[in-house]
N, C-alpha and C positions, 0 to 999 in steps of 0.2 A: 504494500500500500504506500503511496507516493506523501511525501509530506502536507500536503495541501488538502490529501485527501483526508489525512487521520486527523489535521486539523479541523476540519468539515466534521466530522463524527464525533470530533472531540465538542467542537461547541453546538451539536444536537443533543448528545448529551447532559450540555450546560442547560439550554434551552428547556430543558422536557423538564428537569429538576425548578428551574425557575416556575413553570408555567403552573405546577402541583401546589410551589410554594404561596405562588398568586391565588390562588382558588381563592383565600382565605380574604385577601383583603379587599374581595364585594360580601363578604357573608354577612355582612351589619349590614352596607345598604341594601341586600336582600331581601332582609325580612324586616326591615325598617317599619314598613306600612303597616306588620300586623301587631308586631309588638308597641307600635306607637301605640295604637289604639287598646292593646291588652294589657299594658302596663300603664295606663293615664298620663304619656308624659305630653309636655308639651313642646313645641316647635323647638323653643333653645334647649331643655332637657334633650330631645331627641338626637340632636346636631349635636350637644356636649359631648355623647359617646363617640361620635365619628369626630371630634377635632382631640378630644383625647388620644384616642387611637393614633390621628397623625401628629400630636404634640411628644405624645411617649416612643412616636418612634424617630421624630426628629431628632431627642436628646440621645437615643438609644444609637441612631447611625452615625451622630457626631461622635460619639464616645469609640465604638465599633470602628469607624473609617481612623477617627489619630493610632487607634492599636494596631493597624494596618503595617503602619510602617515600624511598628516594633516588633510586632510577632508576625506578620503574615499576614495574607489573604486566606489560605489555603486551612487552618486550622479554626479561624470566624466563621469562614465559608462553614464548613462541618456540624460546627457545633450548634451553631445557629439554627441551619435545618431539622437536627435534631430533637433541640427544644422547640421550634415550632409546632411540629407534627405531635407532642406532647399535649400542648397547651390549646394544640384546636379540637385532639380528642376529649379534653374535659370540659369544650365550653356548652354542649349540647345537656352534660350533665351535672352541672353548677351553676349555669344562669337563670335565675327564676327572676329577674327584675332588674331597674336601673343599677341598684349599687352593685349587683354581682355582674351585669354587663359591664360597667364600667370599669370593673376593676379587672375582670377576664379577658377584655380584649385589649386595654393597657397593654397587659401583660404579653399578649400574643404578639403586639404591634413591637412590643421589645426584642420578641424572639426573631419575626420577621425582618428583621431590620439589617438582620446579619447574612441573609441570605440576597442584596442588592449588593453593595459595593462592592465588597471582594469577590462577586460576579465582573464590575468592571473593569476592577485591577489585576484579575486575571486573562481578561479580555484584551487590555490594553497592554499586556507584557508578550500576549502570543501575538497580536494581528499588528502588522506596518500601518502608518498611518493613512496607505493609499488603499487598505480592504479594513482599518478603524470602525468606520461609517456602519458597511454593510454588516461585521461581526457586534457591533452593538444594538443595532437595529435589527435583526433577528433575536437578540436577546430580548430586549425589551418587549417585542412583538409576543412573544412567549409568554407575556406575562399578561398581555391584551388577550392571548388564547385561554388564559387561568381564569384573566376574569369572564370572558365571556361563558367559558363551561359553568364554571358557578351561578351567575346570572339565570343561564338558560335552565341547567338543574332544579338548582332553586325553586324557579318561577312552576318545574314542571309536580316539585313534588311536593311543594308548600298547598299546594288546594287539593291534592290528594293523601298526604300523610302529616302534614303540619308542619312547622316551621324547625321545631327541633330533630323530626327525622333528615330535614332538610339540613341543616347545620351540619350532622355526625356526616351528611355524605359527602359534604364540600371537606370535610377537616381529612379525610382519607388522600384528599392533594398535597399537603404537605408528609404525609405518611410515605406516599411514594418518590416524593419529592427528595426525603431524606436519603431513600437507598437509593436512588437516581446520582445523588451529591457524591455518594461515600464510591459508589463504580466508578466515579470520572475522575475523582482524586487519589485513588486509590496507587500507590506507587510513586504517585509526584513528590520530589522531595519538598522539604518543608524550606521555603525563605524566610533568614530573618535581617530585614531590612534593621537599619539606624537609624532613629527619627533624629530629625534635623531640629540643632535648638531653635527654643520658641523665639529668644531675640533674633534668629536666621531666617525663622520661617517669616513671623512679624515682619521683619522688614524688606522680606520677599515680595508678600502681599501689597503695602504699601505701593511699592516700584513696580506693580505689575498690573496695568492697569487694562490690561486684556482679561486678566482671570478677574478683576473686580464685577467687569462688562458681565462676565459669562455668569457669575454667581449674580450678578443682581436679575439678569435675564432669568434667570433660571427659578429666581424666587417667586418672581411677578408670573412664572409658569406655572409652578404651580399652584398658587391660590384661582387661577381659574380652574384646570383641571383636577384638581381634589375636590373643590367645591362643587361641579361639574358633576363628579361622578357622586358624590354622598346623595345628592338630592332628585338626580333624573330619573332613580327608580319610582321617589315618593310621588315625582309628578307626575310622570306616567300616570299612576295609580289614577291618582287627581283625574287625571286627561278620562280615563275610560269609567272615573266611576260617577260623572257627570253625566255622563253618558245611559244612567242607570244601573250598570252591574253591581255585582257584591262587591264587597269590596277583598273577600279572598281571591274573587275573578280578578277584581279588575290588578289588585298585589302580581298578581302571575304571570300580566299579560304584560307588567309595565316590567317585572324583571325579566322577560322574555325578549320585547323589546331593547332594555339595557345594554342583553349580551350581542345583540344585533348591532348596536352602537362599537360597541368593544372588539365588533369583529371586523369594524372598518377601521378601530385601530393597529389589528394588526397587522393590515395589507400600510396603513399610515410609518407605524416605526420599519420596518421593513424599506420601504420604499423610500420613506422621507434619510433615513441612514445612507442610504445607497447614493441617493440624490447628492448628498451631500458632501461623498467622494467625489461628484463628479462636477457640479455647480457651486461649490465653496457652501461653509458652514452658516454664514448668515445672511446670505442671500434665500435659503429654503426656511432658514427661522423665520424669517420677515414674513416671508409668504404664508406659511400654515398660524404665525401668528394675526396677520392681518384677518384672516378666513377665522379662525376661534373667536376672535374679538367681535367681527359682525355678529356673531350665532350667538353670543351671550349677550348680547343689546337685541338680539331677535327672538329667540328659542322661546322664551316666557311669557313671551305673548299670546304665540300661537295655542292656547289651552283651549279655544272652542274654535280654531280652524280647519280645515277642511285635513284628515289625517295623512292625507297623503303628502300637503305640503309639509307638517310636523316633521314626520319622520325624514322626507328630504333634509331638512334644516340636520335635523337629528343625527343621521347620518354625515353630513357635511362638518356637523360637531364634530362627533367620534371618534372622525380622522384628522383632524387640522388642530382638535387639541391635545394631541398625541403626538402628531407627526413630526414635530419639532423636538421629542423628549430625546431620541439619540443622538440627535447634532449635539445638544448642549452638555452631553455626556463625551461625544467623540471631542468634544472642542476643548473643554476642560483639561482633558491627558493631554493637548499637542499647546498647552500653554503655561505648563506647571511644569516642573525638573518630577522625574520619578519619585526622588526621593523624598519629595513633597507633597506628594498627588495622595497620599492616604489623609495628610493633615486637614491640603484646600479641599476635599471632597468632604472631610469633617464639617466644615465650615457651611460649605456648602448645602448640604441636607439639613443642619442646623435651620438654618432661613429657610432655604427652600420647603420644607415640609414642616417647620414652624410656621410659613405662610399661610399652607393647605392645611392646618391644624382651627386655623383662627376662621376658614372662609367656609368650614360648613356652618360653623356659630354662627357666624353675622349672615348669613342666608337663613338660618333658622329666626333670629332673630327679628329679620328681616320682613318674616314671613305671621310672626306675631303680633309684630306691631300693625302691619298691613292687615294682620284676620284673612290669609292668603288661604289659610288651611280648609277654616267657613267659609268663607264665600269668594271664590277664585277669580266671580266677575269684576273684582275693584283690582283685577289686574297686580296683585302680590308677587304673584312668580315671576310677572315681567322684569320687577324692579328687584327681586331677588337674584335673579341670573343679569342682570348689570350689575351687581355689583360687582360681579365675578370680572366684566367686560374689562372695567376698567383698569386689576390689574395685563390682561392682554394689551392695552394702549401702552400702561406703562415699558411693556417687555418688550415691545416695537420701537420703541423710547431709546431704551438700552442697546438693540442691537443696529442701531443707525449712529450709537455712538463709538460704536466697536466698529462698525463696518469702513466706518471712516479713519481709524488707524492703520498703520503698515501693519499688524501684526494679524489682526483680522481680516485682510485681503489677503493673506497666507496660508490660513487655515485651509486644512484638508488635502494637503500636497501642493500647496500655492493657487490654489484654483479661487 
């Protein structure tokens, strides 16, 4: 087998473990719709657990990504999936309400957290930076494939067997996800990098005014897309149960929908990676951020129009605010020294999913104050998915201020 080749099989491998590990982080906005209503909570109760979840795994990857470069990728990687697959088989039988969700999927978002970056950092030490793109964006895409089988799962066995048989089936993806992890490391020797002093790295960061671009880009990314995704199941729901169904129908049809969305993200990371070897790194940002930013000034409006334009919208979501997620990943490694890249990706996920922590609240919030939940005609969700927009303007912001440097007309093999 040719180098190229085992490479290819090495990161399907990666891939398939990623995509098990993904299952888990739609299984709250899965079943969001039923246990809102079976546990009393409200709008910002509801959103609390889903900005927990990405607040605890912000602090968990920053922590996670600086041990990178003192112990490894390759032993995080491990262990990490490990206790995942753990912690998603007890959350079917420990969560009876807010305080035990809350505290159970914390916990999981800690475990999960360990199975993204040192995915990158081993991505980024086998691929050159002219196939970077493409082997990140299949990665990522994998995880667009996790969520959508959960979604679709979900959606199918929630109105046939309930929410909690639904959970134990989603949490068997990090199950498999672990033995998938331990085959493809299996033999690799162990790295143990030297982190770089902090007054080194500190005043790296400072002088580097490409990796500030790319982190602030990246922040402003994801407070659209984590907010994005915590709340399009619930609206769904919304969308079809105005419409008169039950509302377990109408839970199943909007998580059914969701995975549909998720499935254009992962022709989006795929593609948008690939792109991005070959048209420069923020030239394709610009573009699928431009395209997210309309749909989150659109998408929330559309709650009584005609469904087929919906899901257009919907669709044209799904991939544009995804499709930008591997560039700023492939951009990150070609603007950092290696033996940096564990600390600024700390940093990185810090903010970044600190952002998507804070933007399912204030869309809940959002959604309160407006009474979006009762009566969807005063137009709630419109002004709850702008909110979302406006971080997209900002991330367009950012990478018009990077595109205009030398070092960002570089990016991607100089393209």
């Amino acid at each position: 087998m040719s180098r190229e080749s085992h490479g290819t099989l090495w990161l399907a491998g990666l891939c398939g473990a990623r995509a098990g590990a993904a299952m888990m982080f739609m299984a709250y906005p899965a079943i969001l719709p039923i246990v809102q209503r079976e546990w009393q909570l409200s709008g910002a109760a509801a959103g609390s657990i889903s900005s927990a979840f990405q607040l605890v795994g912000a602090v968990s990857l920053a922590v996670l990504s600086a041990l990178i470069d003192r112990v490894g990728a390759r032993p995080i990687l491990l262990w990490s999936s490990v206790a995942s697959a753990a912690v998603a088989l007890s959350l079917p039988l420990f969560t009876h309400g807010y305080l035990s969700a809350l505290i159970l999927f914390s916990v999981l978002a800690a475990a999960l957290a360990g199975t993204y970056t040192p995915g990158l950092v081993l991505l980024a030490e086998r691929f050159t930076a002219e196939r970077r793109g493409w082997a990140i964006g299949w990665f990522l895409a994998s995880a667009s494939l996790g969520y959508a089988i959960a979604l679709g799962l979900a959606g199918l066995m929630m109105a046939i067997v309930g929410w909690r048989a639904a959970l134990f089936a989603l949490a068997l993806g990090p199950a498999v996800g672990a033995a998938l992890t331990a085959a493809v490391l299996r033999g690799a020797p162990l790295q143990h990098a030297r982190a770089p002093a902090l007054s080194r790295f500190s005043d790296t960061m400072r002088r580097n005014r490409a990796a500030q671009l790319m982190v602030a880009g990246y922040t402003f990314h994801c407070w659209e897309l984590f907010g994005m995704w915590a709340w399009t199941p619930a609206y769904l729901t919304v969308v079809f149960a105005a419409t008169g169904l039950d509302l377990s129908r109408s839970a199943g049809i909007g998580a059914n929908l969701s995975a549909l969305f998720h499935i254009m993200g992962i022709v989006a990371a795929s593609v948008g990676g690939w792109l991005s070897d070959r048209w420069g790194r923020t030239a394709v940002i610009i573009a699928m951020m431009t395209a997210s930013t309309i749909c989150s000034f659109t998408f929330g409006w559309l709650l009584t129009a005609p469904l087929g334009l919906l899901l257009l919208v919907g669709l044209v979501y799904g991939f544009s605010a995804l499709g930008d997620s591997p560039v700023y990943s492939a951009g990150i490694t070609e603007v950092v020294e290696p033996a940096q890249l564990g600390s600024v990706l700390a940093v990185r996920s810090l903010l970044g999913f600190g952002a998507g922590a804070v933007a399912p609240l204030a869309f809940g919030a959002v959604l309160d104050v407006t009474a979006g939940a009762s009566d969807p005609t005063r137009g709630s969700w419109g002004l709850a998915f702008s909110v979302l927009g406006i971080g997209g303007g900002l991330g367009i912001c950012a990478m018009l201020w990077l595109r205009s440097l030398p070092e960002g007309r570089q990016l991607g093999g100089r393209r």
